[in-house]
N, CA, C and O of each residue as an XYZ file, in Angstrom:
196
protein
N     128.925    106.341     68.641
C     128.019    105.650     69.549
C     128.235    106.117     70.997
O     127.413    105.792     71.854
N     129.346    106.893     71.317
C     129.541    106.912     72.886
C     128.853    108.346     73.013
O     128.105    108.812     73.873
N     129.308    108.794     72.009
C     128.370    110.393     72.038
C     127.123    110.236     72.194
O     126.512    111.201     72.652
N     126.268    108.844     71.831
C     124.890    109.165     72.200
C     124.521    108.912     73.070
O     123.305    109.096     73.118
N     125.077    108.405     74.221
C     125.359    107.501     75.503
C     125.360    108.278     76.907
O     124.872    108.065     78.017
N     126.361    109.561     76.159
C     127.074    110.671     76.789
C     125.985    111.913     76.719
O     126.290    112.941     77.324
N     124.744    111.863     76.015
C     123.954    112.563     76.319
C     122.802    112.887     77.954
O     121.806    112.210     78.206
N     123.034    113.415     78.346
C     121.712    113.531     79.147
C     120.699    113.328     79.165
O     120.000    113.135     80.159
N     120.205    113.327     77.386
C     118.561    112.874     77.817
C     118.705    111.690     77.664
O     117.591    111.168     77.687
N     119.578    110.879     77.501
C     119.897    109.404     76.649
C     119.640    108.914     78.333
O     118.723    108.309     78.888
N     121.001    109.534     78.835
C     120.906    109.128     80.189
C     120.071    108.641     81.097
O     119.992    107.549     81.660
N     119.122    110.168     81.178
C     118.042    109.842     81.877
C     116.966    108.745     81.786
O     116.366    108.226     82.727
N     116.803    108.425     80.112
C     115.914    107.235     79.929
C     116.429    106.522     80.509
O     115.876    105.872     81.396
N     117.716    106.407     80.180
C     118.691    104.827     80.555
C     118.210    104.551     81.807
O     117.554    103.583     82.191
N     118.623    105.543     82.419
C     118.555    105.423     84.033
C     116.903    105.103     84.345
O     116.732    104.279     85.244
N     116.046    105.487     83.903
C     114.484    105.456     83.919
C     114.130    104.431     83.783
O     113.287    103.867     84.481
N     114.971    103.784     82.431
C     114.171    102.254     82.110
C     114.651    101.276     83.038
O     114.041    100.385     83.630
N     115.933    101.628     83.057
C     116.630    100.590     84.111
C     116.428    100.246     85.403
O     116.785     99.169     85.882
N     115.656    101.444     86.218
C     115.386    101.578     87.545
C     113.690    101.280     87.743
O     113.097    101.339     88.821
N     113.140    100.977     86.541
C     111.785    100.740     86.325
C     111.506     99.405     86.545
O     110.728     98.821     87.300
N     112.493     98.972     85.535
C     112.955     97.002     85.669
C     113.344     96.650     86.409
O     113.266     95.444     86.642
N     114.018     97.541     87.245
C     114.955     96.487     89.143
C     113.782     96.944     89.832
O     113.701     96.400     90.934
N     112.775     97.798     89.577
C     112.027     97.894     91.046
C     110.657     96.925     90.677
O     109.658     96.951     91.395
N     110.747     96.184     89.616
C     108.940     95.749     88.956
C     109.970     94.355     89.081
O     109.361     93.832     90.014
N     110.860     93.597     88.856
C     112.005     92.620     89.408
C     111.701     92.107     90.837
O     111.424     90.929     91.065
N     111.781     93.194     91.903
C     111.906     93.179     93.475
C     110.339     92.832     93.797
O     109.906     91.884     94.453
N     109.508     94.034     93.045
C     108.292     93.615     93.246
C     107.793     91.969     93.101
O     107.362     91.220     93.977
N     108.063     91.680     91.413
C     107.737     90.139     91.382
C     108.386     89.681     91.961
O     107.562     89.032     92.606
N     109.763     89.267     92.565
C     110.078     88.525     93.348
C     109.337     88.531     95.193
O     109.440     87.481     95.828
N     108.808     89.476     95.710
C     108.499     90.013     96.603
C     106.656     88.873     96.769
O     106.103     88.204     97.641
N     106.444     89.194     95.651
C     105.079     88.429     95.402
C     105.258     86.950     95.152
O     104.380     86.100     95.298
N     106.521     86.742     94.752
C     106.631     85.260     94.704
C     106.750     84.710     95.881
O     106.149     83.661     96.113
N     107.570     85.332     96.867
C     107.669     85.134     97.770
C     106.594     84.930     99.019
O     106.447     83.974     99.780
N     106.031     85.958     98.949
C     104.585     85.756     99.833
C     103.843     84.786     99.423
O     103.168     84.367    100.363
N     103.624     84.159     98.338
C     103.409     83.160     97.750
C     103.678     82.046     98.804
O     102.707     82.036     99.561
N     104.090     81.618     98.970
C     105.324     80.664     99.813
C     105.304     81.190    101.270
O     106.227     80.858    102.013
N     104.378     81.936    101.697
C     104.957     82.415    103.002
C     104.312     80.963    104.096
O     104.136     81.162    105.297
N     104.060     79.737    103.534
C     103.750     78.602    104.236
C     103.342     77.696    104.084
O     102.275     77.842    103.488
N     103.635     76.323    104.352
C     104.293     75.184    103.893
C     103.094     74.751    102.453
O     103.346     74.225    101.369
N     101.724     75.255    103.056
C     100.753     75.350    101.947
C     100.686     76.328    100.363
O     100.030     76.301     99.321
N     101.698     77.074    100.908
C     100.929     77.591     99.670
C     100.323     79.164    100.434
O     100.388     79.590    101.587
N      99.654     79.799     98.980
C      98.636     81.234     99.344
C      97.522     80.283     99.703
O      97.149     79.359     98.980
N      96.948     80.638    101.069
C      95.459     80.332    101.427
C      94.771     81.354    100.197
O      95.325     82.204     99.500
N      93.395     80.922    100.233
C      92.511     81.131     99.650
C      90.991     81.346    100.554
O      90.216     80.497    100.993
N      90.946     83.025    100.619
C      90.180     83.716    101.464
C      88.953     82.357    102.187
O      88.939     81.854    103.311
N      87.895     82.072    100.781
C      86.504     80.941    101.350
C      86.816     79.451    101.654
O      85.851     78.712    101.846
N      88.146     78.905    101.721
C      88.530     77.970    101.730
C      87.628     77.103    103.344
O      87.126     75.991    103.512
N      87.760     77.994    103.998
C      87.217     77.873    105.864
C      85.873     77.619    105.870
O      85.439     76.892    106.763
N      84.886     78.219    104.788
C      83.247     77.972    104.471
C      82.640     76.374    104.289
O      81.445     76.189    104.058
């Protein structure tokens, strides 16, 4: 099992999938956040009409 680990192309997925999921992670948290950017809530563009 460590031999397949210890491969390079193994690697590279690893590293691919893994760095796919912390940056789509940051993103949703990033959007949750703006979410919240005030005490209301996301305004809603026609709300002012």
């Amino acid at each position: 099992m460590k031999d397949f680990f210890k491969r390079p192309a193994t690697r590279y997925w690893l590293s691919f999938i893994g760095k796919t999921v912390f940056y789509f992670a940051v993103l949703l948290i990033l959007i949750y956040l703006y979410h919240y950017k005030s005490i209301q809530g996301g305004n809603f563009i026609y709300n002012e009409f």
